[in-house]
Steps between C-alpha positions, in 0.01 A plus 500: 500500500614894423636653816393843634889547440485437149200669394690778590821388277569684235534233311123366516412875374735445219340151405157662491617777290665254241155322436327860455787589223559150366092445480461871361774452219362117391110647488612851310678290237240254444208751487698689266581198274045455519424760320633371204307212263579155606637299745773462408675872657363468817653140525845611404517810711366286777760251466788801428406654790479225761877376342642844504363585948626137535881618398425849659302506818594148610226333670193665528173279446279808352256217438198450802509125343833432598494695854208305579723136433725579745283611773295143401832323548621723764802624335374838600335667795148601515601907525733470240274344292199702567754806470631384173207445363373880543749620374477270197189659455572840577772510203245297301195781536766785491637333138093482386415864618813627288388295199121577533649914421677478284348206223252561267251214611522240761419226241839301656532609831246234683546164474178321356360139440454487108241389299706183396391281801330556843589614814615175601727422234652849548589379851615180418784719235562763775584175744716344256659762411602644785608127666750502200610849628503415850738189436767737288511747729550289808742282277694828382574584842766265502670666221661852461392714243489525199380091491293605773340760307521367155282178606282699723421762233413232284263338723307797559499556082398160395230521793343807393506394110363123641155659758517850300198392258311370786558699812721760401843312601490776820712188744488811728206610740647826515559569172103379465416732791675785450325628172104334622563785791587781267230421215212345764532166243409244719412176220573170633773675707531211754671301189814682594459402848341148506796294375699259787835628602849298413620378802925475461810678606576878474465666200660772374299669307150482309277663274 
């Protein structure tokens, strides 16, 4: 459990701030990448993006998915976790609020189920795919980067490509979040949120 001692530490502040900015950067690429046509932009500047904080922030989850694993398998406390995720969050809304100025529409900013299958089959993609994720990231943490990055950016690539059609490839519940709070876009939100966490080691970084 988190001490009174290091609550206080700077060093728990500086872990909280690192999901804010890590969280903020991943979201304002791939919301930027969304307002293009296609899947296929959002995908790569997902993937980019998660590589690239993997080489330069080190370890921060800026995924609620991934936070959430470790407090299931008790890798992490519950204030750090609840802590982490906020601030996950906070970046993710922060990243959403900037986009919702400044593009035109927000046609790409909120993750939706298509019309390609139901709601169901949406979640069934958004489990998969983030279970692949989930087992590269927590598998790249025993690498350094750039193979940590390189096979984690991929995972969260071919993920988004793979559910993208179906559930909007999000692997993220703040990068769902974030943008339903600016826009009020609720739709089958709790897609983003309903799949089972991936119980493992510590990751090092996430999408």
């Amino acid at each position: 459990p988190l001490s009174p001692q290091e609550l206080r530490s700077g060093r728990f502040w500086r872990g909280v701030l690192l999901e804010v900015t890590a969280t903020l950067i991943f979201v304002g690429m791939v919301l930027g990448a969304s307002a293009g046509q296609g899947p296929l932009a959002p995908a790569l500047a997902a993937g980019l993006a998660a590589g690239g904080l993997v080489c330069t922030l080190g370890g921060p989850q800026a995924n609620p998915a991934l936070t959430l694993a470790l407090l299931c398998t008790r890798k992490l406390s519950a204030l750090r976790g609840a802590a982490g995720v906020l601030a996950q969050c906070a970046g993710a809304t922060v990243a959403s609020a900037a986009a919702h100025a400044v593009l035109p529409d927000d046609t790409g900013l909120v993750t939706r189920v298509s019309a390609v299958g139901t709601a169901g089959t949406a979640l069934a993609w958004e489990t998969f795919a983030t279970f692949q994720l989930g087992l590269a990231a927590f598998a790249a943490a025993e690498h350094a980067a750039p193979q940590a990055g390189l096979a984690l950016g991929s995972a969260v690539a071919a993920g988004a490509l793979a559910a993208g059609p179906f559930s909007g490839g999000s692997m993220n519940p703040a990068r769902s979040l974030g943008p339903a709070i600016v826009t009020g876009v609720w739709d089958d939100h709790w897609v983003s949120w309903g799949h089972p966490r991936v119980p493992t080691e510590s990751p090092c970084s996430s999408v």
